[in-house]
DRENROKE-518774 format. One line per 10 residues: number of its first residue (from 0); for each residue x, y, z of N, C-alpha, C. Coordinates in steps of 0.05 Angstrom, whole numbers, plus 5000, padded with zeros to 4 digits. Example, Ala and Ser with C-alpha at 12.3 -4.5 7.8 and 13.67 -1.06 7.14 Angstrom:
0) 5264:4886:5156:5246:4910:5156:5264:4934:5156; 5257:4955:5142:5273:4979:5143:5258:5001:5157
% end
This chain:
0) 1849:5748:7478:1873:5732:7478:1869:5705:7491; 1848:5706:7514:1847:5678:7524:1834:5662:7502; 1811:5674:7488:1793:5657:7465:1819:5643:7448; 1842:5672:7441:1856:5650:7424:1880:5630:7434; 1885:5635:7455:1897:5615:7467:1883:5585:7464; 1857:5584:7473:1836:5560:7475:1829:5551:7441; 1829:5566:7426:1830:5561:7396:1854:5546:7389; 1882:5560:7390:1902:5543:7389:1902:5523:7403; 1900:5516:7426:1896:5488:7435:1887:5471:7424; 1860:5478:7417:1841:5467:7399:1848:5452:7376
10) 1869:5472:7369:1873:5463:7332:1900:5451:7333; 1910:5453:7353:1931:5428:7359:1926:5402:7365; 1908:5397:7375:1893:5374:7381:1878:5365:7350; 1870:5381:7332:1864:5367:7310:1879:5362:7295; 1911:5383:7290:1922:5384:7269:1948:5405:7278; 1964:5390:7295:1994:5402:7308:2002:5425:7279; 2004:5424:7255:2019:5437:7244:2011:5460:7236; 1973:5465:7246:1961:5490:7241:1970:5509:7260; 1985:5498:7280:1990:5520:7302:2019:5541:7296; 2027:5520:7273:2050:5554:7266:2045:5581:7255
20) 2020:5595:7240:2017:5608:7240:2012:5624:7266; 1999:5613:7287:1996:5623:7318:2023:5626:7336; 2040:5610:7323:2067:5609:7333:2079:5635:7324; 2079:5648:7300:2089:5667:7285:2076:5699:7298; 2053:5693:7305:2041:5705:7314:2041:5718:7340; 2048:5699:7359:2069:5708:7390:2099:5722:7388; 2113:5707:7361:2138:5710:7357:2138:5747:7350; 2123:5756:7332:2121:5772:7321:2105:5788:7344; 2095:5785:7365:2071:5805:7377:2101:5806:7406; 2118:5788:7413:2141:5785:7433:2163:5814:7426
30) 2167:5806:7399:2194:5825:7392:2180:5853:7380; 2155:5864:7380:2144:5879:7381:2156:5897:7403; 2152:5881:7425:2170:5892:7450:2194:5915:7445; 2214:5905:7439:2234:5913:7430:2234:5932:7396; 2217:5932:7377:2216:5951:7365:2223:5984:7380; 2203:5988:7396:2214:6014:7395:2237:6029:7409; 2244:6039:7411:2269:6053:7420:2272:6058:7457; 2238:6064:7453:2238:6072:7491:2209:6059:7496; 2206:6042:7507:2192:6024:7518:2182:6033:7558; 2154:6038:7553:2147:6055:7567:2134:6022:7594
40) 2141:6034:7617:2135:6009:7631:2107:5993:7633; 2089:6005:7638:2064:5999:7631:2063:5982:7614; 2066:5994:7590:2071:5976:7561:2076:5946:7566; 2090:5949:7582:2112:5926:7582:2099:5905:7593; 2087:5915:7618:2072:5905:7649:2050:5892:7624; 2032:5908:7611:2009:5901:7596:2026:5878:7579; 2033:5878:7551:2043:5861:7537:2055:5831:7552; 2067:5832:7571:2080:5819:7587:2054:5797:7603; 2031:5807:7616:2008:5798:7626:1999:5787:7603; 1996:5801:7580:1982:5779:7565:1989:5754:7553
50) 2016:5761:7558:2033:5726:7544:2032:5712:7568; 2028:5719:7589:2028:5698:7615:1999:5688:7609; 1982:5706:7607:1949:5700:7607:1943:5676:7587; 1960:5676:7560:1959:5662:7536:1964:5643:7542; 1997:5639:7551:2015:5618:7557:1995:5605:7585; 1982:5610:7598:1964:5596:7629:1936:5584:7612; 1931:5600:7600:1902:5584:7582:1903:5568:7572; 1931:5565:7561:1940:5536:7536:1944:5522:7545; 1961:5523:7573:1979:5498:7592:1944:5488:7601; 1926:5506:7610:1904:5495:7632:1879:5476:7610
60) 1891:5481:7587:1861:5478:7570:1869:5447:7557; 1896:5446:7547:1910:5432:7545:1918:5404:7569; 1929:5408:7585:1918:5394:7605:1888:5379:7615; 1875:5394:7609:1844:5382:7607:1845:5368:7591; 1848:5375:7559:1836:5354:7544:1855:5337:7548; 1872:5338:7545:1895:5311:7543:1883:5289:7568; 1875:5302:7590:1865:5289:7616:1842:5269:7595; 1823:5283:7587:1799:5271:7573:1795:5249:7552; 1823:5267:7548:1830:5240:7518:1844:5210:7527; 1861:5215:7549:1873:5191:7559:1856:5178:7565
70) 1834:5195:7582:1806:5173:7602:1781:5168:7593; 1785:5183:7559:1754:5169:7546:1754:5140:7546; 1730:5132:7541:1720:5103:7543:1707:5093:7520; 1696:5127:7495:1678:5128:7477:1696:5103:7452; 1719:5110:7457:1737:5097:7429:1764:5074:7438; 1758:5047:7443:1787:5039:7450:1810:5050:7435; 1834:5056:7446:1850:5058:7437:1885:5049:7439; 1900:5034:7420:1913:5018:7440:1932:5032:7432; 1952:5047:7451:1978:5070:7451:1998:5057:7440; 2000:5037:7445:2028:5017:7434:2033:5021:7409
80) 2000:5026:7386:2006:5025:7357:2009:5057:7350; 2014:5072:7376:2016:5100:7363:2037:5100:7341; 2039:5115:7316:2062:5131:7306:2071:5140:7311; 2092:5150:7321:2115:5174:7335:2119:5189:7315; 2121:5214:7330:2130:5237:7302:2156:5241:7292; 2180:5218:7304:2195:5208:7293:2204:5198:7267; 2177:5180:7271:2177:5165:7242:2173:5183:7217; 2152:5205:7217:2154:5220:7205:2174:5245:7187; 2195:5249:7206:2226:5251:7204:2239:5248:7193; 2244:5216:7203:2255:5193:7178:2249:5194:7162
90) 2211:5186:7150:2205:5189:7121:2217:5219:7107; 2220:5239:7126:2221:5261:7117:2258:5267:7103; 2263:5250:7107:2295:5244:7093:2307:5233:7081; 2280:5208:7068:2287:5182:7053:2279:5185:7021; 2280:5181:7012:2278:5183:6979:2276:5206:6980; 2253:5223:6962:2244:5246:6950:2239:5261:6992; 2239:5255:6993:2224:5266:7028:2206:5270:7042; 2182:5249:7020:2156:5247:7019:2155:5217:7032; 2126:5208:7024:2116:5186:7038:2138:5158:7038; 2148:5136:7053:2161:5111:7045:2139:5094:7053
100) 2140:5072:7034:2116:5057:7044:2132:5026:7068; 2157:5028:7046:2169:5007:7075:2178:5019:7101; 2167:5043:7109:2168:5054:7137:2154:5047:7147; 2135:5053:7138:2101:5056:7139:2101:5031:7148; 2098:5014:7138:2096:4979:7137:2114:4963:7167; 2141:4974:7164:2149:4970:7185:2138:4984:7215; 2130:5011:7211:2106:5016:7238:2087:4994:7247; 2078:4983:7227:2054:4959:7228:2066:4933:7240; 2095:4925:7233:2100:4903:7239:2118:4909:7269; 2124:4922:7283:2132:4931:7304:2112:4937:7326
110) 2118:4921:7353:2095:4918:7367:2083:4947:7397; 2113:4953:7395:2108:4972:7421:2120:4998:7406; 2109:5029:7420:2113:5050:7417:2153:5054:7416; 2157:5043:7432:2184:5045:7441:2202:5034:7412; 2186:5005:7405:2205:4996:7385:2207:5009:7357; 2172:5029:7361:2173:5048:7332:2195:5069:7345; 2194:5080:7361:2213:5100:7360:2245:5091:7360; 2253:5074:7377:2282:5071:7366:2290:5061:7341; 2266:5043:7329:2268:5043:7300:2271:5066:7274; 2259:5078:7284:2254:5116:7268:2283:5133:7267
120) 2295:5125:7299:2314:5139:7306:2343:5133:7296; 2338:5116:7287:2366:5092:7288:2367:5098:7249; 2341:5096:7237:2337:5098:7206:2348:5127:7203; 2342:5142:7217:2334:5176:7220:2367:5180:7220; 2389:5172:7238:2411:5173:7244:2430:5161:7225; 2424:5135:7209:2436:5122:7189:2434:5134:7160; 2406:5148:7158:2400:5174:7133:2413:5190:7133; 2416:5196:7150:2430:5232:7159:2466:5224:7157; 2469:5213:7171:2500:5204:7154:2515:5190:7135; 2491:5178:7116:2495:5175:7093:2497:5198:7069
130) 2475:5214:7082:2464:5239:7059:2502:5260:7066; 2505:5259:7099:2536:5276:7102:2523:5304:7099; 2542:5327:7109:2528:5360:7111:2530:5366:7087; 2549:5363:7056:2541:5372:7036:2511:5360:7018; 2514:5331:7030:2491:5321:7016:2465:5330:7015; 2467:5334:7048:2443:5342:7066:2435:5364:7060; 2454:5385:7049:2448:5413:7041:2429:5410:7010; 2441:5389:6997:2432:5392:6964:2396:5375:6972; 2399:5363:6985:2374:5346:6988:2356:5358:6996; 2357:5386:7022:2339:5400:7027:2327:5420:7009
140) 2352:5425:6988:2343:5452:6965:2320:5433:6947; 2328:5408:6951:2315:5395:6923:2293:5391:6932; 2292:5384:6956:2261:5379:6980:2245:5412:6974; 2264:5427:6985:2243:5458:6981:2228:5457:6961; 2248:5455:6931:2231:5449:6908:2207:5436:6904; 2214:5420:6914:2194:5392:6905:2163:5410:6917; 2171:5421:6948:2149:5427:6965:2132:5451:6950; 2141:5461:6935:2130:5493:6926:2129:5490:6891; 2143:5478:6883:2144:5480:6850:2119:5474:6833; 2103:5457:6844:2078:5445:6826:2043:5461:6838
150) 2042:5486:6813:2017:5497:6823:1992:5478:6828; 1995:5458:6814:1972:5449:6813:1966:5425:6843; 1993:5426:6865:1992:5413:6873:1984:5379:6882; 1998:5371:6860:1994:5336:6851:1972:5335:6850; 1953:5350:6831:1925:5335:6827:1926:5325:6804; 1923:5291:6807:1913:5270:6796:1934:5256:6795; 1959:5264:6808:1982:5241:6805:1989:5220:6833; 1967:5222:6847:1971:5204:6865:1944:5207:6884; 1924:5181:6898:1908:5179:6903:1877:5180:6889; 1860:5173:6902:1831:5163:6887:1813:5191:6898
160) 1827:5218:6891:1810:5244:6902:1773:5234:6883; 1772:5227:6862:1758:5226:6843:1748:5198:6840; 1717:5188:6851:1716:5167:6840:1702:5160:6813; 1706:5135:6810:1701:5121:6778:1724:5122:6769; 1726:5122:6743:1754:5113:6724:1762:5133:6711; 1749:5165:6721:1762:5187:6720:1758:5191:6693; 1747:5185:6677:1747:5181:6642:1719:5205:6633; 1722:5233:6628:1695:5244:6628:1673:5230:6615; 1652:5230:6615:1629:5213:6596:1607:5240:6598; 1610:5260:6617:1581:5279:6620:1578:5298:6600
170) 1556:5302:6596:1560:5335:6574:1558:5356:6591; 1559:5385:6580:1545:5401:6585:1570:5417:6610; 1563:5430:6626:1580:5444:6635:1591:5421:6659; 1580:5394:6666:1595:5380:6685:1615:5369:6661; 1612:5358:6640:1634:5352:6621:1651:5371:6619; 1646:5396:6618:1667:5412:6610:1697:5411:6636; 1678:5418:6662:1693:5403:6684:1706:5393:6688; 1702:5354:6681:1710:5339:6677:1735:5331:6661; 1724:5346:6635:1755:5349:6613:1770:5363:6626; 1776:5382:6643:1787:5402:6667:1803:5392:6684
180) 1786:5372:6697:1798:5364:6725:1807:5334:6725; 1794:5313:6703:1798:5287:6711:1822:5285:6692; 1838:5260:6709:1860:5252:6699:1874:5249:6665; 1848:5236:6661:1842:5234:6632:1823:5247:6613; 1832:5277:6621:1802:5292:6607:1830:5311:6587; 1802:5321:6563:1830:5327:6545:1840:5353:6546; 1818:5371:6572:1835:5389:6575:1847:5397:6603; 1862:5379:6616:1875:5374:6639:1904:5390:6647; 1915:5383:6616:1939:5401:6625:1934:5425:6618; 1912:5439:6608:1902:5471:6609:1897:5483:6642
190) 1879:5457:6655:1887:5459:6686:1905:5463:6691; 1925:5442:6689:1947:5449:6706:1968:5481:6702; 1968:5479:6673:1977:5512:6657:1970:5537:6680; 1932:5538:6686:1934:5554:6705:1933:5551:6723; 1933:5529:6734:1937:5530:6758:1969:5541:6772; 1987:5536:6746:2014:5540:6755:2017:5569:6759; 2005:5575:6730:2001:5606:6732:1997:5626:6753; 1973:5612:6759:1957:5631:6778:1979:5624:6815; 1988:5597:6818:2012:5599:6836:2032:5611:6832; 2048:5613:6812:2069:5633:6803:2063:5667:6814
200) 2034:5677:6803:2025:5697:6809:2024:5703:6837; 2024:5685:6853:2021:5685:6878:2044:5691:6891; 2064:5673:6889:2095:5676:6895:2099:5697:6896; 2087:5710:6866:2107:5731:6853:2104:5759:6871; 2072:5760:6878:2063:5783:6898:2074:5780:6931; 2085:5756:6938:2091:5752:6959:2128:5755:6960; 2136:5758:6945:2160:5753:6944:2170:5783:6937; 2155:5804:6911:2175:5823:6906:2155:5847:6913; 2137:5842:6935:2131:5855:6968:2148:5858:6991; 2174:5847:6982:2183:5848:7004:2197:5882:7028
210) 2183:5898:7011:2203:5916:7026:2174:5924:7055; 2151:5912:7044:2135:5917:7058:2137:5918:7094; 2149:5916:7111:2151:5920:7138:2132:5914:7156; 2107:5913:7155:2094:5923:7174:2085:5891:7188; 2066:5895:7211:2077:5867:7225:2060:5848:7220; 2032:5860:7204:2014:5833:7202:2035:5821:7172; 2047:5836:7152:2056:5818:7133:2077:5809:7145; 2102:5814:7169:2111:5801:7175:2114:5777:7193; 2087:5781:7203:2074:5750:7210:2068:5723:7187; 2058:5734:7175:2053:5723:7151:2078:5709:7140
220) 2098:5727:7137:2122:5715:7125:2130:5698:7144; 2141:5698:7162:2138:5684:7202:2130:5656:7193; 2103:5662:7188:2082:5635:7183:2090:5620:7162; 2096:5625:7131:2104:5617:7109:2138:5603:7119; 2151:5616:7136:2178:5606:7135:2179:5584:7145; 2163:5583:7168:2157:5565:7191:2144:5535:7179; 2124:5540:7157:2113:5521:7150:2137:5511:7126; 2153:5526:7113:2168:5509:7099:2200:5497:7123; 2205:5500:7144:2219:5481:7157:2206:5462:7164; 2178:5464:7170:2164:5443:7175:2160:5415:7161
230) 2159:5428:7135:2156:5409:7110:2189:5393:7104; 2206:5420:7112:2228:5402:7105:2243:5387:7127; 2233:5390:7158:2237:5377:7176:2221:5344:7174; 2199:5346:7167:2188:5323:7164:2178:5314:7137; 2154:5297:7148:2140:5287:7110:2134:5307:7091; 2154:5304:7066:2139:5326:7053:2152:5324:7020; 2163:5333:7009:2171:5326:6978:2158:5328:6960; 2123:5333:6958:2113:5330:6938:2090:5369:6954; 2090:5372:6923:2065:5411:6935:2041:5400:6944; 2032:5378:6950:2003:5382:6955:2003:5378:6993
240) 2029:5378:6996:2035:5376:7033:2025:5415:7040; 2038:5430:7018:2035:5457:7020:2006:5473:7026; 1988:5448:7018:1955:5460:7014:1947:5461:7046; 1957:5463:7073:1944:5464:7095:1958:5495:7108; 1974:5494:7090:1990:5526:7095:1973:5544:7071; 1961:5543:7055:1947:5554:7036:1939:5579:7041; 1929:5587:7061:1920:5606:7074:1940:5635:7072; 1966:5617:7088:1979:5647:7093:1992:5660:7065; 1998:5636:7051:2001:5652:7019:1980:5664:7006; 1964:5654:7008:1937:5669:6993:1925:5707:7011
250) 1931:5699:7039:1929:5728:7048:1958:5752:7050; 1982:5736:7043:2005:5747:7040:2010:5759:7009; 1993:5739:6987:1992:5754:6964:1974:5781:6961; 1953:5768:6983:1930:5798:6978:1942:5816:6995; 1955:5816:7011:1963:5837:7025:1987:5857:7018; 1998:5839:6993:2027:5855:6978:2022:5863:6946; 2004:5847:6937:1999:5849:6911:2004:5884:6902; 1999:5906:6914:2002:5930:6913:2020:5936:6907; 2037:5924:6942:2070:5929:6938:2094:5918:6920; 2083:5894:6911:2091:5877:6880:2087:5894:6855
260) 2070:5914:6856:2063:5924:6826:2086:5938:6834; 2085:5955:6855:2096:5985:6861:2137:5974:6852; 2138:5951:6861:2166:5944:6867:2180:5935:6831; 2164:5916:6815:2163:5912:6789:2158:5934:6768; 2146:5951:6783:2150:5976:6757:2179:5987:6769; 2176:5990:6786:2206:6005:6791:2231:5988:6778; 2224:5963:6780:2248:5949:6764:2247:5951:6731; 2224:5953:6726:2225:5952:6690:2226:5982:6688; 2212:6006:6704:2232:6036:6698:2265:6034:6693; 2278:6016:6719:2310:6022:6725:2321:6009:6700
270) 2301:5978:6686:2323:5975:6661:2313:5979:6636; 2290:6000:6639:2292:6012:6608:2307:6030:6612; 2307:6052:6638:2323:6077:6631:2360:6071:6629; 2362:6037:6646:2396:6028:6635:2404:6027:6605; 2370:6018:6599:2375:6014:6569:2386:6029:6546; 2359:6058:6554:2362:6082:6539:2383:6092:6549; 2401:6093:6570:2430:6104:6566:2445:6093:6558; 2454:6064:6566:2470:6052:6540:2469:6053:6520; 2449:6054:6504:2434:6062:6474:2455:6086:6467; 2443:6110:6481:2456:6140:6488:2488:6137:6483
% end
């Protein structure tokens, strides 16, 4: 438990949003607590030590590096041009609820930390009561969408993943590839076909699993919920924000795919036999 305390630290320091799966993970190992009916003291004493042990490794490890990072020398760095995770926010409420580039731009032309953030805050506050609580409601469903709907997660509709002019010219099995994956290859939207597919399939095992219970899949789900407030708390609008959460869907489908067959036959038993009695 201390290793993973010092791991999460770790991966907060590279990438704050990998730590909600680890978040889901305390949440779910806490109310464990309270599952059973008679909670034996020991138990308690044990379980209880180890969230202090977790929670003291993170504060102490954390502390360090942050100490390290303020007082490296290896990289100037000037704090004033930080981004606030503010700004992020805001973008996360403005058009589609993905990237704005005149945010963006305005970060650049604003000189101190302070002036990005009351800038962020002030945009963030003028969004939010424009959009009003019914607005706000339709904008998040449309945001969910946006975040989960495209299997193929925007590949090739935005950015230079691919260089050259994306145009296949190779033979042989890198051409075949190519017609596959580049923008302008002629069999691209057969990519995207399965790619949607094969995400649909994924959903589908994760979603009509649900009667499943037990607590590593309900971490999982924990994790998946967590990462979609995340997306719709901040930057996000387009599925390829979804690919750093990738993980817990792909081990939430393998872990229910069973319970998805078991749950879908039972539904196509209940409406053939509705069938054959109405028939009757």
């Amino acid at each position: 438990m201390t290793l993973f305390a010092l791991l999460v630290c770790g991966t907060y320091f590279i990438k704050p949003s990998a730590i909600i799966p680890a978040i889901a993970i305390g949440l779910i190992e806490a109310l464990s607590l309270f599952k059973e009916k008679r909670v034996l003291l020991p138990e308690v004493l044990k379980k209880t030590s180890t969230v202090l042990i977790v929670m003291f490794s993170f504060i102490c490890l954390y502390a360090i590096t942050q100490n390290k990072i303020e007082h490296q020398t290896l990289i100037h760095v000037n704090r004033e041009r930080v981004i606030p995770a503010v700004h992020f926010m805001n973008m996360g409420i403005s058009g589609d609820g993905g990237y704005n580039a005149q945010d963006t731009l305005k970060m650049g032309e604003l000189a101190t930390k302070s002036e990005k953030i009351e800038y962020s805050k002030q945009m963030y506050v003028k969004r939010l009561k424009k959009l009003g609580v019914i607005g706000y409601f339709h904008f998040i469903i449309q945001k969910q969408i946006n975040n989960t709907a495209d299997g193929s997660f925007a590949w090739g509709k935005e950015g230079h993943f691919i260089q050259g002019d994306q145009i296949p010219k190779s033979h042989g099995l890198k051409g075949v590839l190519e017609n596959y994956l580049y923008i302008y290859g002629k069999n691209v939207a057969d990519f995207r076909f399965i790619a949607q597919f094969i995400w649909l399939i994924i959903l589908s095992c994760i979603f009509f699993g649900w009667h499943n219970k037990s607590q590593t899949t309900q971490t999982i789900r924990l994790g998946i919920t967590g990462a979609f407030l995340f997306l719709l708390l901040f930057e996000g609008g387009r599925s390829r924000y979804i690919i750093q959460f990738l993980p817990l869907f792909l081990l939430g489908a393998s872990l229910l795919v069973n319970d998805s067959k078991q749950s879908i036959k039972k539904i196509i038993d209940a409406t053939l036999l509705k069938r054959t009695n109405y028939e009757s």
